[in-house]
Each structure stands twice: as structure tokens, then as C-alpha cells.
matplotlib code that plots the C-alpha trace (Angstrom):
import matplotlib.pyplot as plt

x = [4.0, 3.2, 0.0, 1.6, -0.9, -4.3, -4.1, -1.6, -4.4, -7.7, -5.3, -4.8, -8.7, -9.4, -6.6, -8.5, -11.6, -9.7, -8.4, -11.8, -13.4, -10.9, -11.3, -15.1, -17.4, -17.5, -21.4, -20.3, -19.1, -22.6, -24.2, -22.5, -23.4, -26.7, -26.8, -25.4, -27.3, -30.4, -28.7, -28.4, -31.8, -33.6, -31.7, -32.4, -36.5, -35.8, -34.8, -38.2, -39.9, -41.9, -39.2, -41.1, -38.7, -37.8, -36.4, -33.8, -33.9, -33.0, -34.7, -36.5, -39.5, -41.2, -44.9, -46.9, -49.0, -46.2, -48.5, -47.3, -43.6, -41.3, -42.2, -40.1, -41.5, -39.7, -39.8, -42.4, -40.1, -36.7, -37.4, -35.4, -36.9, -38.7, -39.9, -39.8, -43.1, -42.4, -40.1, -38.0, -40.4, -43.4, -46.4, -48.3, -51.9, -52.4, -52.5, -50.5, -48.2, -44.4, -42.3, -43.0, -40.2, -40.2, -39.4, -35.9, -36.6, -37.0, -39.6, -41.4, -40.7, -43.3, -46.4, -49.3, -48.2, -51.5, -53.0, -51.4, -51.7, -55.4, -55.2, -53.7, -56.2, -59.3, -57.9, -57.2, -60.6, -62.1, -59.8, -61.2, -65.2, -64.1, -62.7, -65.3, -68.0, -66.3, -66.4, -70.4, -70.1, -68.1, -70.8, -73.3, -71.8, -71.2, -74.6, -76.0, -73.6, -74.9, -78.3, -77.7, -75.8, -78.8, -80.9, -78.5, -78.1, -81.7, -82.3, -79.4, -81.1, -84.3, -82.7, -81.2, -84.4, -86.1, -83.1, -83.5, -87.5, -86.7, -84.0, -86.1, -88.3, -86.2, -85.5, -89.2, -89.1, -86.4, -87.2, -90.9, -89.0, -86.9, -89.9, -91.8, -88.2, -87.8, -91.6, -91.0, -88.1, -89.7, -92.4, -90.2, -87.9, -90.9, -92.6, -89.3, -89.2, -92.6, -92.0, -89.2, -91.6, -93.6, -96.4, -97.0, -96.6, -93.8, -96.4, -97.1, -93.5, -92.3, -95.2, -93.6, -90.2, -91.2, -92.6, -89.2, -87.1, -89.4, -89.4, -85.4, -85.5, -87.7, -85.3, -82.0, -84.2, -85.3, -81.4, -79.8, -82.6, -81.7, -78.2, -78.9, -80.8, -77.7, -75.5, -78.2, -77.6, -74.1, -73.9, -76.9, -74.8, -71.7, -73.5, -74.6, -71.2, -69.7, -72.7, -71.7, -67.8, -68.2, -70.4, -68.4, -65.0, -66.8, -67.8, -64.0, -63.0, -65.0, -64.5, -61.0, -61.0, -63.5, -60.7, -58.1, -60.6, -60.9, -57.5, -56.9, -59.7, -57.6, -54.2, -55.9, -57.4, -54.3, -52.2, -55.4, -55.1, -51.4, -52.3, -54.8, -52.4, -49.5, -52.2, -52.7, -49.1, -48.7, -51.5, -50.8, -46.8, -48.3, -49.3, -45.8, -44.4, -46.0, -45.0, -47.3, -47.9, -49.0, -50.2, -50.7, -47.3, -44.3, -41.3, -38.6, -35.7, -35.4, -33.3, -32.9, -31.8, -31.9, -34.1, -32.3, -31.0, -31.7, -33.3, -33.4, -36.6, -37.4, -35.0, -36.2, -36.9, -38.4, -39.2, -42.2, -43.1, -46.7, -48.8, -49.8, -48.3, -49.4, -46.4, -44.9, -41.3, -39.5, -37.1, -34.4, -34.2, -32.2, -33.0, -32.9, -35.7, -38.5, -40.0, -40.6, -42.6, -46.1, -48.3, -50.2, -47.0, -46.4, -43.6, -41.8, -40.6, -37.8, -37.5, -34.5, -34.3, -37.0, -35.6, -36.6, -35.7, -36.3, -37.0, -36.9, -38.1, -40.5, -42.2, -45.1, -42.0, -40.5, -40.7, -40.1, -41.0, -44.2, -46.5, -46.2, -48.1, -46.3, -48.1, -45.6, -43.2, -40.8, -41.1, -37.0, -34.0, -32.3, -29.4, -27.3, -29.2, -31.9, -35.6, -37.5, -40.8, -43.2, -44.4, -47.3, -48.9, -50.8, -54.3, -54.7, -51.4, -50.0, -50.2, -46.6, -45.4, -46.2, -42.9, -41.6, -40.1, -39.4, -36.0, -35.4, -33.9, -35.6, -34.9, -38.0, -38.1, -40.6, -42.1, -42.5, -43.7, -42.9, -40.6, -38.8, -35.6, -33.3, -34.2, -33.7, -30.0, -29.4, -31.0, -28.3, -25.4, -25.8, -27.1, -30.3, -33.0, -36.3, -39.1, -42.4, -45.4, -48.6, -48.6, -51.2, -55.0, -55.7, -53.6, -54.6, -56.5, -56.1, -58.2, -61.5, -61.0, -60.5, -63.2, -65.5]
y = [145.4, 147.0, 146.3, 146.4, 144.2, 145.6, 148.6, 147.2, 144.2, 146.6, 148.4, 145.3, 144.2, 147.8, 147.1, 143.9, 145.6, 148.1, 145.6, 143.8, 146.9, 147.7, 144.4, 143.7, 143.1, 145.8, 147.1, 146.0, 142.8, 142.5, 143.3, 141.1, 138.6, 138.8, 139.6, 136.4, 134.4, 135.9, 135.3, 131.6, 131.7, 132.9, 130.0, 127.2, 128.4, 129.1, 124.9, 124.1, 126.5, 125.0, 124.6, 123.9, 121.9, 122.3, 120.8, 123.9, 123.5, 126.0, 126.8, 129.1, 130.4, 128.6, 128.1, 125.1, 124.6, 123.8, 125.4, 128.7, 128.6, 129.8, 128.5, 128.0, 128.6, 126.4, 126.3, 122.8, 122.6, 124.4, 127.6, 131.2, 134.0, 136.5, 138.9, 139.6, 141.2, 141.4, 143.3, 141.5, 142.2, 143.1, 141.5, 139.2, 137.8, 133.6, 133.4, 136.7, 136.5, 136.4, 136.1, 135.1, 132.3, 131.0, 127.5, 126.0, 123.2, 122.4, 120.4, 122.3, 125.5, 125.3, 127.7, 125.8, 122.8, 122.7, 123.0, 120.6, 117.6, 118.2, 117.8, 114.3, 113.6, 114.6, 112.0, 109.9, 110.0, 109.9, 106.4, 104.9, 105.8, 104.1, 101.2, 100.8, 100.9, 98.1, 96.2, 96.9, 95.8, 92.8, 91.7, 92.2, 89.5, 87.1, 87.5, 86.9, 83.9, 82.2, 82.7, 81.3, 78.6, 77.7, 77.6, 76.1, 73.2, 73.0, 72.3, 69.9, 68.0, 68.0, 66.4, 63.6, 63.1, 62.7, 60.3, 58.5, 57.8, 57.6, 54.7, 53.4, 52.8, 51.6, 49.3, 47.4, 47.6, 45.8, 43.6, 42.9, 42.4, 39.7, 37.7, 38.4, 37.6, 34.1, 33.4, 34.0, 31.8, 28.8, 29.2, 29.6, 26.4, 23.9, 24.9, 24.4, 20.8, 20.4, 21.6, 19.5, 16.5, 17.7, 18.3, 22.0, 24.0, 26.2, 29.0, 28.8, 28.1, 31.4, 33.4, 32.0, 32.4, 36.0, 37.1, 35.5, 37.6, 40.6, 40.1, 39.9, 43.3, 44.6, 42.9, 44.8, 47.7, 47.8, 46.8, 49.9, 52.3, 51.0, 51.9, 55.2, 55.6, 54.8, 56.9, 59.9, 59.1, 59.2, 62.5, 64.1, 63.1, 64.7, 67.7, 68.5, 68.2, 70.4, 73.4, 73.4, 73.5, 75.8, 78.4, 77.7, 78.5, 81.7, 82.5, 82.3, 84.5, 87.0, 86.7, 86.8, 89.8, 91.0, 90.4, 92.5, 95.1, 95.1, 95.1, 97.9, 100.2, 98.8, 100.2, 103.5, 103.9, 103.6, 106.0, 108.2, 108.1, 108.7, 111.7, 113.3, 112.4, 114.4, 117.2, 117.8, 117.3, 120.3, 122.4, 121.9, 123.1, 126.2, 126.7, 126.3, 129.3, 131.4, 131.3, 132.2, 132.4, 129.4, 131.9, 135.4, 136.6, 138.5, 137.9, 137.2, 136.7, 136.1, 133.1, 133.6, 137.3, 138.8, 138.4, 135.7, 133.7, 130.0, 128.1, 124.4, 121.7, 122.0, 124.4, 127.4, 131.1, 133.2, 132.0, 133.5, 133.9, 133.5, 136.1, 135.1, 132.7, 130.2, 131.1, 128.0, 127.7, 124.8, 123.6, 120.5, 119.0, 116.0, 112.5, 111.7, 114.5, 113.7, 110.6, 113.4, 115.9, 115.2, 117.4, 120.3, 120.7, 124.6, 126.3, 129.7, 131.4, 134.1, 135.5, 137.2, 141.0, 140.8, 141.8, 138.9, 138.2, 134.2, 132.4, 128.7, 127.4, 130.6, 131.5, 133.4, 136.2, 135.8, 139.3, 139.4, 135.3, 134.3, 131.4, 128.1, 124.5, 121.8, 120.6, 118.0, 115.6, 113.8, 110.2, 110.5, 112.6, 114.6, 114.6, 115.9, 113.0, 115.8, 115.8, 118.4, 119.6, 122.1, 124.8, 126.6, 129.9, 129.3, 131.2, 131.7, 133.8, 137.1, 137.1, 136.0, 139.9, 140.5, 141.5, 138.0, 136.9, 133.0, 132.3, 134.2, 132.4, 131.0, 130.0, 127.8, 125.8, 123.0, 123.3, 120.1, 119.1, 121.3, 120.0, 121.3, 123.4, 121.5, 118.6, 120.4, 121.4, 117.8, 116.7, 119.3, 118.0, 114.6, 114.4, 113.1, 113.7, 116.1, 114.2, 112.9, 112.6, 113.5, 113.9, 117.0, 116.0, 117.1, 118.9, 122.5, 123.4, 126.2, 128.1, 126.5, 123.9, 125.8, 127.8, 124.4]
z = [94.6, 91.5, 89.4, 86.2, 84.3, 84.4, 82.0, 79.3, 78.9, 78.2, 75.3, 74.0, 73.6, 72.1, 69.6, 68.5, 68.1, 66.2, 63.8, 63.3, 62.7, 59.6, 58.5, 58.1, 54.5, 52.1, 51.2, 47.2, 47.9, 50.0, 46.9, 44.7, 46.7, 47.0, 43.0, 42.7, 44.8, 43.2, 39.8, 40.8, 42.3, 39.4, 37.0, 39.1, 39.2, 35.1, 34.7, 35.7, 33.1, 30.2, 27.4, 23.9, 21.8, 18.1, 15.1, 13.4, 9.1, 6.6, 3.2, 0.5, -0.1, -2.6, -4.5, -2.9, -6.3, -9.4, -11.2, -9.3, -9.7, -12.2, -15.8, -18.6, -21.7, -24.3, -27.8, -29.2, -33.0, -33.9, -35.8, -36.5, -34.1, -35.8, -33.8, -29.8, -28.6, -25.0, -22.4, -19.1, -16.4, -18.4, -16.9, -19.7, -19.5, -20.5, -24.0, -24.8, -27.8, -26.5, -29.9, -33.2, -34.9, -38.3, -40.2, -40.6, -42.0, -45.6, -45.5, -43.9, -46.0, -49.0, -48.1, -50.0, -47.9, -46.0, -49.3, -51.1, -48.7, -48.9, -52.1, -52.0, -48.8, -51.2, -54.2, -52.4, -50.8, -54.6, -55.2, -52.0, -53.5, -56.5, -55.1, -52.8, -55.6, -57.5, -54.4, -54.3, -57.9, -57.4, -54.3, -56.5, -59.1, -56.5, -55.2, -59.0, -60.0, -56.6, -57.8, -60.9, -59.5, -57.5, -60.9, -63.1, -60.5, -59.7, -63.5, -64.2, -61.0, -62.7, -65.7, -63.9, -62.3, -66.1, -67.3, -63.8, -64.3, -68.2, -67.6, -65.2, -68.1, -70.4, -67.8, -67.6, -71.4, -71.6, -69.2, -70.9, -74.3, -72.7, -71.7, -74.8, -76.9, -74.5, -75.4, -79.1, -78.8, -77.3, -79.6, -82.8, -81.5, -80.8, -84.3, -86.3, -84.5, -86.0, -89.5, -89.5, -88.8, -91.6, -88.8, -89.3, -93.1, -94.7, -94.6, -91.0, -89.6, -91.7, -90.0, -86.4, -87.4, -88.6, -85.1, -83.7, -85.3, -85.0, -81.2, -81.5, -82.8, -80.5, -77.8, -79.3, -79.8, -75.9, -75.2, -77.1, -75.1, -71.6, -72.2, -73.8, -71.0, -69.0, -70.7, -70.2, -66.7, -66.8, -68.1, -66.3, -63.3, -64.9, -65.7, -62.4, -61.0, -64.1, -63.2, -59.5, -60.7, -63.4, -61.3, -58.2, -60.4, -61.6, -57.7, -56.3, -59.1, -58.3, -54.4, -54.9, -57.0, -54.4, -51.7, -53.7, -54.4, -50.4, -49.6, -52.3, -50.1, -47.0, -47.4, -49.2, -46.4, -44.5, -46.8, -46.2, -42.5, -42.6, -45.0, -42.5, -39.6, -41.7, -42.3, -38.4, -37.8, -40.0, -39.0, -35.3, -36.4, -37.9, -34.8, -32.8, -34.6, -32.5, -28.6, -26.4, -22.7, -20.4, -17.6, -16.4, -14.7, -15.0, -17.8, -15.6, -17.9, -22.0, -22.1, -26.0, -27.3, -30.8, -33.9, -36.3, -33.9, -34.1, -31.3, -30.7, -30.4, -26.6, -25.7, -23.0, -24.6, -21.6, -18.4, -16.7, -12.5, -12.4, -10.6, -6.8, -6.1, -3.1, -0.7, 0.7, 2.8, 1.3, 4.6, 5.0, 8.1, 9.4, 8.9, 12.4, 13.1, 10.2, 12.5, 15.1, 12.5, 11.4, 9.0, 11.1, 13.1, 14.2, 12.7, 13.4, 9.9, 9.9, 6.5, 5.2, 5.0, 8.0, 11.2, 13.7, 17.6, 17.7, 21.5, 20.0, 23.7, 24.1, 20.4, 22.2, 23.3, 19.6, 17.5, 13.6, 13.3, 11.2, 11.5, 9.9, 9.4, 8.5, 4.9, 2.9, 4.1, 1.1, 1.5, 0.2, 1.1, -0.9, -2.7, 0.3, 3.0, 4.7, 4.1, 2.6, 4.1, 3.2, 5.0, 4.1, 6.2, 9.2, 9.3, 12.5, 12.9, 11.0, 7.3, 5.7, 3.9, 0.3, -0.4, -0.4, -3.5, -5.2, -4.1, -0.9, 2.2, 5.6, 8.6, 10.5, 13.7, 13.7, 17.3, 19.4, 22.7, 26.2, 28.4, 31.7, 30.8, 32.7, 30.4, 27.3, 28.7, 29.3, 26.2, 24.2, 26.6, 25.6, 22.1, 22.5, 19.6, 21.1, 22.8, 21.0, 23.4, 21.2, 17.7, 16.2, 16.0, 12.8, 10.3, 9.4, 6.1, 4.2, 1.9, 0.3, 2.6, 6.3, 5.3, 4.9]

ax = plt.figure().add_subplot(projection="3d")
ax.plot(x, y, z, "-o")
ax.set_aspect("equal")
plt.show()
């Protein structure tokens, strides 16, 4: 019997092997491999680097003092422009003389106006000195027609005093020549019964009936004093009352021309005031005809061209950059991010025209950024619903380039907290705002105050 197996199965096995052999890894795809692996490696050690968040805004460079920024000169009262004595771009010291304009108004246009309204302020000074005397004047009579008031009615008292103690008088007369009169009269009636008993003679009754009517007389005569006396008293009494009348009628005369006088000195006064108040008004206009700088700095543009052209009250002439200027990055950033920003916050500043190479999660690997603290924070959006921050240098970074000019654009991130870099992916995925953990300490100072 044949052994017909044995051979035909070992060239089987070393076709297998044959077959395997062509069919094994290439060394590239090995190396792919492993690239990839390490490439994967590297990223999933890279999601649990530090990531240091940021908020993203856009901007300008800006001046952090107003005083700093761009000034517009304008022009105080409208006027024809004269003369220009400055150049675009010319730089000017505070106080320098920028154009010269003249008046347009016509009443403004005489040249002795200055010198005519003092004039009028100096007479009508001289009216008010002469008013004023006659007010002295007019005191000074009041002052005398009390006094004599006071004598007049201390006289007419002592007057009704006398005609008092005079009636008073007159009085105890009369009232003695009553009794003497109702003596006589008994006397005189019991007598005349006698002499017409024939008891006493004619010689003797006419003696008695002599004294009677004597006494009568004496009786009338006592009579007609005590009312004379009365009447006295009557008009001592009106007298007085007529002094203090008479003197008091010449007293408000005089205090009411007093009061005009007064009110005459008043409302010169007033027209004086107004005068001297029109006077400034046109000294300090003299003054507005010449324009003159507010600050040292450059002439940026002339707003206003020509020599005779008119300009407007308040309208702008030149405007004028002053010279170093405070730099300060003026940057919008959502509302939804201003909670997270506080003032001393870091910032990272890319400038245009400055080459830059900006890690947001790394800044210490960023090339061309500059250095930033967060100073101002608007307490309102703006117009388009983003909040505007200020940004001023930092001073312990790299000083922000001279070159920089009012105006020119920025980018800035507003760095936050560190977190892993698998949570910042996530955070992007899904939306979230950046994580808040600590605010700063202490915002920077700058200037005076850092060096304090």
C-alpha cells in the first residue's frame, strides 16, 4: 500500500506559513499606530491641565482721565473768523492763541462800548450819592421834628397843668364867694325885714343892701373866672392834641418822602447793578474773540476753514489730542459676563498693527499680548446691551507701546479662575458662563498711588 499522504500534507503547512508571512503588519501602519495612541495619550493627560478661563470683549484705546482725550475747542459767542494762527498737526502749548474772530452782531459793534457803559455806571453812581444824601437830609428832619415834637408837647402839657391849678383856683373862689354871697344874702333879707318894721334906719339898711350887691358881683365875677378857667382847660387840652397832630402830620411827610427817596436809591441801585453786570458781560465777550487753547497737544483737525467765514454760538472750530495721554483700553463685554469681572481683574491686550500669538487658557505662553487691570465697570449697558469696562496698564507687566494712538482697535480677554481642560470643553459644549471661585484681593493702583 502506498503512503500517499505524508508529503502532500508538510507542503500544505509550508504554504500557510507562506501566506501568513505575506500577510503580516506593515512597519508604517506600526507607526501610525503608536503615533496615534501617543496622540490620544497626550490629549487625555492635556484635559487635566490647568485651563485659566476668560471673558473675550472687543474695544479701542482710549484716555482714562477725560481730561486726556480729544477736545473740541468751540466757539463761546458767534463771530466772523479773522485770522487762523495755527497749522493741522502743529503742537500748541495751554493758553496759545488758535484763531482770532470778530463781532457779528450789531450790538455789539460800537468800539467805545466799554467806555460808554462806564459812563452811565459812573452817573449813575453820582444819582445814587445824591439820592442818598437827601435821604441823610430827610433823617435828619425827622430826627429834628421829633425833637421839637417832644418840646412843643412838653410845653402845651405844662400849660394845661397852669389852667388845671388855675381852674382849680377859680374853683375855691367861687366856691368862697358863694358862701360869702349866701351870707350877704341872709344878712341883707333879715335887715330889710327890720327896716320894714321901722326897727333899723334907711342909712344903715342901704349900707347892708350895698355889701349885698357888692358880694353879688363878686359872686358873678368868681362865676365868669371858673368858666374862663374851664374854657382855658378846654383848649389847653385841645392844644396838646393839635401839637402832637400837627408835628406828627409833619413827621409822616417827611418819612414818606424819606421812603421814596429810599426806594429811588433802591431801584438805582438795581439799574446800577444791571449796568455793571452788562459791563462784565461785555468785557468778558471781548474776551471770546480770541480762541485759545484749553491744553498743551496737538491740532488734530480744523473743523472751520477759511478767513470770513461765519461760525455759530457753541459750534466746534479745531479740535485738539492732548499730549500724553493716560492710555486706557475701553472694552464691551456681554451682560451675562460683568457679574463674573471685578476691578483688579488681569487682562491680556492685543493691539492692532502688533503682531500677537494669544493662548486664552495659557497667557504665560502668549507672545505679542500686553498686560491689563481691570479699572471701571459701567453701572449701565450700552446702547447695543454690552458693558463697557476700562482697562488701564498693569505695572508689573511690559509697558503698553508709545506708538499707540486714540482710536485704534483691541482685542482683551478678562482672565478668570483655572480650571481642568476637560471642564472648559464641556463648559463651551454646553453653554455654560466661566466659573467664579475668588474674586481679586485688592484692585491694582497705578501711579501716585502704587507708588504709596
Amino acid at each position: 500500500m502506498l503512503n500517499i499522504s505524508g508529503k502532500p500534507e508538510n507542503h500544505s503547512i509550508e504554504q500557510k506559513s507562506i501566506i501568513f508571512k505575506t500577510l503580516k503588519t506593515p512597519n508604517a501602519g506600526k507607526v501610525l499606530a503608536k503615533v496615534l495612541l501617543s496622540i490620544a495619550f497626550i490629549f487625555f493627560i492635556l484635559l487635566f491641565f490647568p485651563w485659566q478661563q476668560n471673558i473675550r470683549g472687543n474695544g479701542k484705546v482710549t484716555a482714562f482721565n477725560p481730561v486726556h482725550r480729544p477736545q473740541v475747542v468751540e466757539s463761546v459767542i458767534a463771530g466772523r473768523i479773522e485770522q487762523w494762527h495755527i497749522s493741522e498737526g502743529q503742537y500748541v502749548e495751554k493758553g496759545d492763541t488758535l484763531l482770532t474772530i470778530s463781532e457779528v452782531k450789531d450790538a455789539y459793534f460800537d468800539p467805545q462800548l466799554l467806555e460808554r457803559t462806564k459812563q452811565q455806571i459812573d452817573a449813575k453812581e453820582q444819582s445814587i450819592a445824591a439820592k442818598q444824601e437827601k435821604s441823610n437830609a430827610l433823617k435828619q428832619q425827622i430826627k429834628a421834628l421829633e425833637s421839637m415834637l417832644e418840646v412843643k408837647y412838653t410845653q402845651a402839657e405844662n400849660k394845661l397843668k397852669q389852667v388845671e391849678y388855675k381852674l382849680t383856683s377859680d374853683s375855691v373862689d367861687y366856691e368862697a364867694e358863694k358862701v360869702r354871697f349866701a351870707n350877704q344874702e341872709n344878712i341883707y333879707e333879715r335887715n330889710k325885714k327890720r327896716y320894714d318894721a321901722g326897727n333899723i334906719a334907711l342909712t344903715k339898711f342901704q349900707e347892708l343892701e350895698s355889701k349885698f350887691f357888692e358880694s353879688r358881683m363878686k359872686l358873678i365875677s368868681a362865676e365868669n373866672k371858673f368858666f374862663q378857667s374851664k374854657a382855658e382847660l378846654i383848649n389847653a387840652q385841645v392844644n396838646l392834641s393839635g401839637v402832637k397832630a400837627e408835628y406828627l402830620d409833619k413827621i409822616s411827610k417827611a418819612k414818606s418822602e424819606l421812603n421814596n427817596t429810599d426806594a429811588q436809591v433802591f431801584e438805582a441801585q438795581g439799574s446800577l447793578a444791571k449796568l455793571n453786570n452788562q459791563y462784565a458781560n461785555y468785557e468778558t465777550r471781548s474776551g471770546f474773540y480770541v480762541l485759545t487753547a484749553p491744553q498743551a497737544g496737538y491740532v488734530v483737525k480744523a473743523l472751520q476753514v477759511g478767513v470770513g467765514e461765519t461760525i455759530k454760538e457753541d459750534e466746534p472750530v479745531v479740535q485738539i489730542m492732548p499730549d500724553n495721554p493716560d492710555l486706557a483700553v475701553e472694552m464691551y463685554v456681554n451682560a451675562m459676563d460683568v457679574p463674573l469681572i471685578e476691578q483688579g481683574r488681569k487682562v491680556r491686550v492685543e493691539f492692532d498693527g502688533w503682531p500677537a500669538l494669544q493662548f486664552t487658557g495659557w497667557p504665560s505662553v502668549s507672545v505679542g499680548t500686553f498686560g491689563g487691570v481691570v479699572r471701571v465697570i459701567d453701572r449701565v449697558n450700552s446702547p447695543t446691551g454690552q458693558f463697557r469696562i476700562l482697562v488701564t496698564p498693569d505695572p508689573e507687566e511690559e509697558p503698553w507701546p508709545e506708538q499707540l494712538r486714540i482710536g485704534s482697535g483691541t482685542k482683551g480677554w478678562v482672565m478668570l479662575d483655572d480650571v481642568a481642560v476637560w471642564y472648559e470643553i464641556w463648559r463651551q459644549l454646553n453653554g455654560f458662563p466661566p466659573s467664579l471661585y475668588e474674586a481679586p484681593q485688592e484692585p491694582i493702583l497705578q501711579g501716585k498711588e502704587a507708588k504709596k
